[in-house]
C-alpha positions as CSV (number, residue, x, y, z in Angstrom):
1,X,0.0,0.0,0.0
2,X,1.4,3.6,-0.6
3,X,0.4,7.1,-0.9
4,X,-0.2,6.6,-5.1
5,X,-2.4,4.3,-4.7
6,X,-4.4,5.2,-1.7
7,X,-4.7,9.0,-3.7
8,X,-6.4,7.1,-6.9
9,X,-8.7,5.1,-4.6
10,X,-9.8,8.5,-2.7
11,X,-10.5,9.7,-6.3
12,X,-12.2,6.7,-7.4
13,X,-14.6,6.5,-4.3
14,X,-15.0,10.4,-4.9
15,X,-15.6,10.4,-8.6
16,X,-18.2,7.6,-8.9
17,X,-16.4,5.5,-11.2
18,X,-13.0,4.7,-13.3
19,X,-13.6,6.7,-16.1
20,X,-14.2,10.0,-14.0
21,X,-11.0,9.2,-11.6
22,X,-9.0,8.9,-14.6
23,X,-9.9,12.1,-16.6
24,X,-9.5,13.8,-12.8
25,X,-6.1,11.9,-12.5
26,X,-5.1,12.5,-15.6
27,X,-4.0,8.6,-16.0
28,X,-5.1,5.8,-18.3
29,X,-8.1,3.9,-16.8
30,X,-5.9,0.4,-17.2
31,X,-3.7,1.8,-14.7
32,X,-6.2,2.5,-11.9
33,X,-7.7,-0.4,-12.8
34,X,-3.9,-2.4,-12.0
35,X,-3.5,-0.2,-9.0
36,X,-7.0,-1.0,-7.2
37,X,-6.5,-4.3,-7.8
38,X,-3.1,-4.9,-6.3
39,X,-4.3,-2.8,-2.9
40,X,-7.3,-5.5,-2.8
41,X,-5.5,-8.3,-3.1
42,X,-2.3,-6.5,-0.3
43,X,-5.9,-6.3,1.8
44,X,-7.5,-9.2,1.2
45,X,-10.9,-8.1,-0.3
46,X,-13.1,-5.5,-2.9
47,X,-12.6,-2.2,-1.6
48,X,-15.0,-0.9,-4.5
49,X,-18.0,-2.8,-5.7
50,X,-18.4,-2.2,-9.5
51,X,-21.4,-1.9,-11.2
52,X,-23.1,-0.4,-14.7
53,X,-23.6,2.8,-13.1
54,X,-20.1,3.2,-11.5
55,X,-18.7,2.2,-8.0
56,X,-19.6,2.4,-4.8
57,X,-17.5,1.9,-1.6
58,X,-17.9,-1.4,0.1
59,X,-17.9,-1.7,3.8
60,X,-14.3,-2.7,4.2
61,X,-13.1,0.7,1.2
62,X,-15.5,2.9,3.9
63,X,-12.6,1.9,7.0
64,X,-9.8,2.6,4.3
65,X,-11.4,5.4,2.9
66,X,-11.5,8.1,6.4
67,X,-8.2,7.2,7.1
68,X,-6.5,7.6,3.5
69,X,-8.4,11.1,3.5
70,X,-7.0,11.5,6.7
71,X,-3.3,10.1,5.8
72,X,-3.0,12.1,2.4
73,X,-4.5,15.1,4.5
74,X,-1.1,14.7,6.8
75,X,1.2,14.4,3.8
76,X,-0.4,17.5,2.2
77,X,0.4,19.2,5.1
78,X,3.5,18.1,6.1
79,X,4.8,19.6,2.6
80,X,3.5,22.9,3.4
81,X,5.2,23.0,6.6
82,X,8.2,22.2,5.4
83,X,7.7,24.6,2.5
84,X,7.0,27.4,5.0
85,X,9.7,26.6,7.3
86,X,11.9,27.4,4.5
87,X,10.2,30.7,4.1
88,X,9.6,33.8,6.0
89,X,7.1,32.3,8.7
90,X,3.3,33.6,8.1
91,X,0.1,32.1,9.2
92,X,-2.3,32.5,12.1
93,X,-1.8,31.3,15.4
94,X,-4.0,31.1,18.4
95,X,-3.6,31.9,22.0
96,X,-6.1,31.4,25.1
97,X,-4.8,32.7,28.7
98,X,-6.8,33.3,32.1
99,X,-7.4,37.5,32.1
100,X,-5.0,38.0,35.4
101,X,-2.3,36.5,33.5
102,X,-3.1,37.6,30.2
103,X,-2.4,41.1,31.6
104,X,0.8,40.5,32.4
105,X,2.2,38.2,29.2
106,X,0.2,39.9,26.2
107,X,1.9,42.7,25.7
108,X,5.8,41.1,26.2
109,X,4.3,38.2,24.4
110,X,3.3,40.3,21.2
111,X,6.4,42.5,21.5
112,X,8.6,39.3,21.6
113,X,7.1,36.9,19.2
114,X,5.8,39.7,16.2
115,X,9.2,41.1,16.5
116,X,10.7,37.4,15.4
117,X,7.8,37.0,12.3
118,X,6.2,39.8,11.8
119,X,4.4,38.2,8.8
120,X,2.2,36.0,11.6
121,X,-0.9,37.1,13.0
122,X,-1.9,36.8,17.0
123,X,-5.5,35.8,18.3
124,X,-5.5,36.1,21.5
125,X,-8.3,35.7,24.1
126,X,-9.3,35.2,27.4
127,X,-10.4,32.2,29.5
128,X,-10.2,29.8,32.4
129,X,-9.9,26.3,32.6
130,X,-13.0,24.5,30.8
131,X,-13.1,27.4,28.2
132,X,-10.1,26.7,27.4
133,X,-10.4,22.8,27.1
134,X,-13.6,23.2,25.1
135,X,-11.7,25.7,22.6
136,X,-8.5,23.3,22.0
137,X,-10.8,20.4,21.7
138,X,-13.1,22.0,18.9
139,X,-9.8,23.9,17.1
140,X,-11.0,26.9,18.0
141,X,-7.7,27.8,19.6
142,X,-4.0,26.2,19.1
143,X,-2.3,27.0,22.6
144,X,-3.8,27.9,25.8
145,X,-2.3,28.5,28.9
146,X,-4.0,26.5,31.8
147,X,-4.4,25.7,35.9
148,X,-3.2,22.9,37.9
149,X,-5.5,20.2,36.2
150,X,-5.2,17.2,34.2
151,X,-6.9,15.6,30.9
152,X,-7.3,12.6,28.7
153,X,-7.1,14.6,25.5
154,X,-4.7,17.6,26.4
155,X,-1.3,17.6,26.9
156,X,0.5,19.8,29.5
157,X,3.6,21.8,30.0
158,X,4.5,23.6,32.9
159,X,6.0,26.7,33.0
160,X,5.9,28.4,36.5
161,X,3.8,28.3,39.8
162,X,1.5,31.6,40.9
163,X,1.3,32.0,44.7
164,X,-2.9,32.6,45.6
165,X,-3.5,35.9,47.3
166,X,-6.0,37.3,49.8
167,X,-7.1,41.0,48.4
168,X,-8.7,43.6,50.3
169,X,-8.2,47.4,50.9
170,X,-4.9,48.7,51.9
171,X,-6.1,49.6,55.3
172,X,-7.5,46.5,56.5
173,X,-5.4,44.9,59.6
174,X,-5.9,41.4,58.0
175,X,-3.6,42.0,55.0
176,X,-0.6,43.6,57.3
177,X,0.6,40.1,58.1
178,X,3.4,38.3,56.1
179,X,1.2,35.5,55.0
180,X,-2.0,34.0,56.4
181,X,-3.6,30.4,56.2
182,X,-6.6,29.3,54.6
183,X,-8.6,29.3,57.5
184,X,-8.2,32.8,57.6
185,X,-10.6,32.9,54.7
186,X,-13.4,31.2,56.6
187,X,-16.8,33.6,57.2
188,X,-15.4,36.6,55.3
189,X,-17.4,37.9,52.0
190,X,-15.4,36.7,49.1
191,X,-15.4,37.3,45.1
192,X,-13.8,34.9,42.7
193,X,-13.6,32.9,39.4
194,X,-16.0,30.0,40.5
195,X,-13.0,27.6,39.4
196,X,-10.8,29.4,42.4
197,X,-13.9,28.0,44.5
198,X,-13.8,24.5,43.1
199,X,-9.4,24.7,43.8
200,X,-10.7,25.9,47.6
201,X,-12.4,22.9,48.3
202,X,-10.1,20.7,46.9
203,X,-7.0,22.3,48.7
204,X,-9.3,22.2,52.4
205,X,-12.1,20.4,51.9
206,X,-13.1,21.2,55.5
207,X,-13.0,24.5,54.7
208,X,-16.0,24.7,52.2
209,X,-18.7,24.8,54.3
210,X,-17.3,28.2,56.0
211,X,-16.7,29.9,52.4
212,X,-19.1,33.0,51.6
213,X,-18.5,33.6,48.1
214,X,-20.9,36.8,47.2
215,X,-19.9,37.6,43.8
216,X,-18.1,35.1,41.0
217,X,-15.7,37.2,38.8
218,X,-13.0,36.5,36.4
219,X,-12.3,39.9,35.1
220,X,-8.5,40.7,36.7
221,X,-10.0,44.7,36.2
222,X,-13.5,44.0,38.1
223,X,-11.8,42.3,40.4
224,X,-9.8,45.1,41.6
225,X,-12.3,47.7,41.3
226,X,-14.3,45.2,43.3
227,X,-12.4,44.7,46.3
228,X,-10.9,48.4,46.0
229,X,-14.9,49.8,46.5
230,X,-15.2,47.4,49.6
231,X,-17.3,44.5,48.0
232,X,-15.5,42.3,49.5
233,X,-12.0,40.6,49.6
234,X,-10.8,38.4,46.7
235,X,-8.6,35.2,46.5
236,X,-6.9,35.4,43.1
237,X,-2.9,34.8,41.6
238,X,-1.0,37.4,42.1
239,X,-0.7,38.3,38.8
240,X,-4.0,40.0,39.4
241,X,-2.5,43.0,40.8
242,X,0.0,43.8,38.4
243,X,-2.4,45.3,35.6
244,X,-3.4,49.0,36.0
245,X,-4.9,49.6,39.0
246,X,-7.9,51.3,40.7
247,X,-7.6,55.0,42.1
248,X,-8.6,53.6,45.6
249,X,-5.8,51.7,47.2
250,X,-5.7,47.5,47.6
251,X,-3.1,45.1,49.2
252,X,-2.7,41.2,49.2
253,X,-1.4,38.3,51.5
254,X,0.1,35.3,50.5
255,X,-2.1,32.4,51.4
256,X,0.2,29.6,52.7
257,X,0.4,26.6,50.5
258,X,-1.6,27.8,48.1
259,X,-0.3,28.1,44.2
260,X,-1.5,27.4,41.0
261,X,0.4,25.5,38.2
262,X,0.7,27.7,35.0
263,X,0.8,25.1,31.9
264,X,0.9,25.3,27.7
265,X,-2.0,23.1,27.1
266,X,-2.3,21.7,23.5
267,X,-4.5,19.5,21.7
268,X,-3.2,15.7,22.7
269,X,-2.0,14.0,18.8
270,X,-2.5,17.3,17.3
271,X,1.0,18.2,15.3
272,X,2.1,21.3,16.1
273,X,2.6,24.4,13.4
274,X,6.2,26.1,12.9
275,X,3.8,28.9,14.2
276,X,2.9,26.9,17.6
277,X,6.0,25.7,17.8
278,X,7.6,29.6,17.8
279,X,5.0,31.1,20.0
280,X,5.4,28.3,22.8
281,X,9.1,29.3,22.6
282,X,8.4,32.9,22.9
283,X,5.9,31.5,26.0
284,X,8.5,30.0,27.6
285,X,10.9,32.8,27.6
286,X,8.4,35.0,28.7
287,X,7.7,33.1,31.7
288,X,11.5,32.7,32.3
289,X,11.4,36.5,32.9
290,X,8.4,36.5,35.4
291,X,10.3,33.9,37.2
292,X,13.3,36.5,36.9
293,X,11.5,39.4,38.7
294,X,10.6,37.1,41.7
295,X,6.7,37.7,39.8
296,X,6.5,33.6,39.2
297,X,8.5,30.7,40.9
298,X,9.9,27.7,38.8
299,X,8.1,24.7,37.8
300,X,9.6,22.4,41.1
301,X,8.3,25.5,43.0
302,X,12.1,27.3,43.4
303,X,11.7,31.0,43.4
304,X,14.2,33.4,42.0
305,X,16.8,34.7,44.2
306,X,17.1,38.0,42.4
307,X,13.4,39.2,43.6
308,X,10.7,38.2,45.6
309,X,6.9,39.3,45.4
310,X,5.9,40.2,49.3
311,X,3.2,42.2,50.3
312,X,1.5,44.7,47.5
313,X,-0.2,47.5,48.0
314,X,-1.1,50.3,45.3
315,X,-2.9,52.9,44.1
């Protein structure tokens, strides 16, 4: 079986008969004819059931048939990546990120990555978790970046921990200590993405019936302006407070023990574009600088010596 002979059968089963596939294929009908019938006899039975009207597939040419459409699909594109790898890199590639992290990466991201190929264009949106695994899985998106989860379909690489924060105005006791536990959480009013909730319960299970969650929010900007108008306190990365920020002051503490796993999520069997391929680069060295600036801490949960996040407050 090779790729010639899987091509005229696509043709034939296409076409509707011989004579069609061969004016397509711009080859003698006796040669199709010699070529289907060796790949019957390599497979052991009628792929095409022949009739005076034409052909139709049979049961076993309707297995073959998805997956040469899907095999010479691969070839096809295989060639134009390797064509465009030896080009000036264009195309379209796509890029999902939670908003308080999105923030912080777009704009270095862009700067970084359009600088390299400026012939490729950016899509890039925002959303959390299942967003995110419902976009990869339909195409609608190439890369996303993604929480401390797992899947079946989507494969994973880690690129830096977030530390979880308590948010609340500047002037509010609570937030002058150096870090507080989850407990500390119980019976105050909090706002959050409702995934931050589900990660609550998960981290202190105990702790879920003592959670007062009065607004869901995963707007980084509504959060702040939030929490700055006294609406309550939020539990969010820290990358939330690193965007432009509300006239009215705000402050965080580091929860103890509490971080989420930044990851590259992409489609699992999904080969990935010189495009993907560039912009996960870009991602990583991105990353590599929020680890840098004491922002982020490594994958194995090492922070950078050079800075260290402690308590924020700003105006």
């Amino acid at each position: 079986m090779n790729l010639r002979q899987l091509s005229y059968f696509v043709t034939i089963a296409e076409r509707g008969s011989f004579s069609a596939a061969a004016d397509a294929l711009h080859v003698a009908q006796s040669a199709l004819s010699r070529h289907i019938k060796e790949l019957e006899d390599e497979l052991g039975g009628a792929l095409l059931d022949r009739g005076s009207r034409g052909v139709t597939v049979s049961d076993s040419g309707k297995v073959l048939l998805e997956r040469a459409k899907f095999i010479l699909s691969q070839f096809e594109e295989a060639g134009s990546e390797v064509r465009a790898h030896n080009k000036e890199l264009t195309g379209v590639v796509r890029l999902m990120v939670p908003s308080s992290i999105g923030q912080v990466l777009f704009e270095p991201l862009v700067d970084r990555f359009l600088g390299r190929f400026p012939k490729v264009r950016l899509e890039l949106s925002e959303g959390l978790w299942n967003e995110a695994a419902n976009s990869l899985r339909a195409g609608a998106v190439d890369l996303a970046v993604m929480s401390s989860a797992t899947s079946d379909y989507i494969d994973l690489e880690p690129l830096a921990r977030e530390q979880m924060v308590l948010v609340g105005t500047a002037s509010d006791p609570l937030l002058g200590k150096a870090s507080v536990g989850v407990r500390a959480l119980a019976g105050l009013p909090l706002l959050m993405p409702r995934s931050t909730l589900e990660a609550l319960k998960r981290f202190e299970p105990k702790l879920a019936p003592d959670l007062e969650v009065k607004i869901f929010v995963e707007s980084a900007p509504a959060i702040r302006a939030l929490v700055a108008s006294g609406r309550g306190y939020a539990v969010v990365p820290i990358s939330v407070l690193l965007g432009k920020l509300e006239t009215r002051p705000i402050a965080s503490v580091p929860i103890r023990g509490l971080e989420i796993l930044r990851q590259i999520g992409t489609l699992r069997g999904r080969p990935k574009s010189r495009a993907m391929q560039e912009l996960v680069t870009a991602m990583r060295e991105e990353f590599a600088n929020l680890i840098g600036a004491g922002v982020l801490v490594s994958p194995d949960g090492r922070r950078d010596r050079r800075s260290a996040p402690g308590r924020r407050a700003a105006r």
